[in-house]
N, C-alpha and C positions, 0 to 999 in steps of 0.2 A: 097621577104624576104625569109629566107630561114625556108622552110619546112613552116609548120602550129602555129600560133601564139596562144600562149595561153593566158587566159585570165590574164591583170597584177593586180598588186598592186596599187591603185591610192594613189597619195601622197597629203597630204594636210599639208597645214600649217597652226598651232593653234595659235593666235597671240591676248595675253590677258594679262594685268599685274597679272589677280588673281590665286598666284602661286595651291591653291589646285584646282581653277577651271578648269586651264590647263592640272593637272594631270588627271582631273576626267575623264574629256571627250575626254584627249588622249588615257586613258583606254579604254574607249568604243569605240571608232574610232579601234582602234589594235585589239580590241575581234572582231571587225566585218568583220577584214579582211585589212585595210587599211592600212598604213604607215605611222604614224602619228608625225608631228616634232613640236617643241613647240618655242616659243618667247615671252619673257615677258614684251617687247618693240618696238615701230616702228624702232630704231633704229638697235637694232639686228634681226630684219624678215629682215631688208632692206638688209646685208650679205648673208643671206639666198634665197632670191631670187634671189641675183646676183651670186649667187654658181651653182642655179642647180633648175631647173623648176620645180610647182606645178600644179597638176590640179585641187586643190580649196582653198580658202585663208575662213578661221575665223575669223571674227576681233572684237572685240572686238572694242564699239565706244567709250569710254571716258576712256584714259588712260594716264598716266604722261608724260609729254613732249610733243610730236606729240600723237594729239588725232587722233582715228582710223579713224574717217571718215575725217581728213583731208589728212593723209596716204590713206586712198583711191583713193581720188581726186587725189596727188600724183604721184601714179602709175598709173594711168587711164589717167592722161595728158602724160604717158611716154610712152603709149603704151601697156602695160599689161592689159591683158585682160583675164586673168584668173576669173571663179566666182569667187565674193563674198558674202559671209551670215555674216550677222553683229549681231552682240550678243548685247545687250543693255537692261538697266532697265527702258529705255523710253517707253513708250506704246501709245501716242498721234497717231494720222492722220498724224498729220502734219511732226512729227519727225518721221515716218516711210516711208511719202513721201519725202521729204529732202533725206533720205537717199537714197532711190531707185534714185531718180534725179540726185546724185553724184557718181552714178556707182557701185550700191550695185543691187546682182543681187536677193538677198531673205533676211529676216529679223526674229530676233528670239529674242523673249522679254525673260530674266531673270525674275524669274526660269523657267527651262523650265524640259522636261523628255526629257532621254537619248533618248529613242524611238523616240520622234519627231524631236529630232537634227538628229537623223540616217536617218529616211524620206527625210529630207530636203535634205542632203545630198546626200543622194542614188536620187535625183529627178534633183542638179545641176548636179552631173554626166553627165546625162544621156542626159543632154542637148549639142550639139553638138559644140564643140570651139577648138581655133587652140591651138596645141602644137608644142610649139617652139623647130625647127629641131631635128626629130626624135632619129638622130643618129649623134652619135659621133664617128667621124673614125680619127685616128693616125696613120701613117704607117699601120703595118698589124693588128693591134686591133680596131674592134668595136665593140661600147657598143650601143644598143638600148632603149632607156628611155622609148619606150612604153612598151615592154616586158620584160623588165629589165633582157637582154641577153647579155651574153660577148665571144664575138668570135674571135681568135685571128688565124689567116691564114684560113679561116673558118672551124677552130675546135670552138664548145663551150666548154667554161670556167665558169663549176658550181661554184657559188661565195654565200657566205650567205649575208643575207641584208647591213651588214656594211661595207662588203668586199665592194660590190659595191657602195655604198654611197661614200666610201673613192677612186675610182677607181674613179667614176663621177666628181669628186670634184676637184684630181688633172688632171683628162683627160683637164678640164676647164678651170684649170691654167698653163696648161705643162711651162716647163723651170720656175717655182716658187717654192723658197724652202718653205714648211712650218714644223715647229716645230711640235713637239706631240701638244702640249697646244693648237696651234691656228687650228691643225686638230679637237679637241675636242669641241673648238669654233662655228668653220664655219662646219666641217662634219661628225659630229655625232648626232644622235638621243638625243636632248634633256631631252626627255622624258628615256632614260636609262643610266644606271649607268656606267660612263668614267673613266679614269686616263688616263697620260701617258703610264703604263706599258701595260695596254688593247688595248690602238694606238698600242705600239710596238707589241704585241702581233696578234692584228689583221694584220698590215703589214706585219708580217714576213710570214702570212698566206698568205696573197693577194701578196705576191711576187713566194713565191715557186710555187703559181695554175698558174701564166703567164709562168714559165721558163716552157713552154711546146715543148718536142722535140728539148733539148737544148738550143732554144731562147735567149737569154740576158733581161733580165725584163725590161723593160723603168722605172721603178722608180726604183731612186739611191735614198739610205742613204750616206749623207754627213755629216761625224764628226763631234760630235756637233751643227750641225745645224739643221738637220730635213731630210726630203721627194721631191723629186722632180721628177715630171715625164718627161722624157727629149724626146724630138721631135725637130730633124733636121729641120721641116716645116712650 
């Protein structure tokens, strides 16, 4: 890898219908350093995952439509294996083991303190699990998802957090157009404040930091449609 890696940002994804609950403890997850992305249904985490990998999942067990701990099950018959810490107002044995049985890797009774979500977390970290392929390479650009570095002929390319969010996101769809709307959908921070003119704005950011040493950017704006990162391969 090149040079000395420094220490990253782990990403988690908070997946809870209860919209201030989500905020609270995205709050604290951000103050403590982390990355922190929000869903307020198994159906939209399920986008989210297939966008661009977590290194620990929140779930929230009883929520409308697909309940979190069958969403677990879910993704655990698919192959992901990402932790998970399940939030719940159950408190029994029985319903704490159930859960662990079904691919829950810590559990955490409602209400809890920020401080002991932070532990827990700070403790699945630390526990050792694969992250699915390190790096993303396109032609001459790659992005590293452990270090959250972008190198493009191997020059790096300083990007601020949403530059790369949005860089990761079409890296993963190359040749896909997406509109502002469904960039703000599928890859943007939840938990912060979007429109389309902030997409436009962040892009035009994360286009000018690629054209390095004349380069041509691989993501085209196409008229009225949106974004697309274009790859020959």
């Amino acid at each position: 890898m090149r040079g000395s890696q420094k220490s990253h940002m782990s990403r988690i994804l908070l997946i809870d219908d209860d919209v201030w609950l989500t905020q609270s403890v995205g709050e604290a997850l951000k103050a403590a350093g982390y990355v922190a992305d929000g869903a307020q249904s198994a159906k939209a985490a399920e986008s989210m995952l297939s966008a661009s990998p977590y290194e620990l999942i929140i779930l929230d067990w009883e929520m409308p439509g697909i309940a979190g701990i069958d969403f677990l099950v879910e993704i655990r018959q698919r192959g992901i294996d990402t932790p998970v810490l399940m939030l719940t107002g159950r408190d029994s044995i029985d319903d704490k083991t159930s859960g662990l049985d079904r691919g829950a890797d810590d559990y955490l009774t409602k209400p809890f303190n920020s401080k002991e979500l932070l532990s827990r977390v700070r403790a699945l970290l630390r526990r050792p699990h694969k992250v699915e392929s390190a790096e993303l390479v396109i032609n001459d650009i790659v992005l590293d998802q452990l270090s959250r570095r972008v190198f493009r002929n191997s020059v790096e390319i300083k990007l601020t957090k949403q530059e790369f969010l949005l860089l990761e996101f079409l890296m993963r769809h190359k040749n896909q157009v997406f509109n502002s709307e469904a960039l703000v959908e599928r890859a943007w921070s939840s938990l912060s404040e979007s429109s389309p003119d902030t997409v436009r704005a962040h892009m035009a950011n994360l286009r000018r930091k690629l054209e390095i040493d004349g380069a041509e950017c691989p993501i085209r704006t196409l008229h009225k449609q949106g974004y697309m990162f274009v790859s020959d391969s």
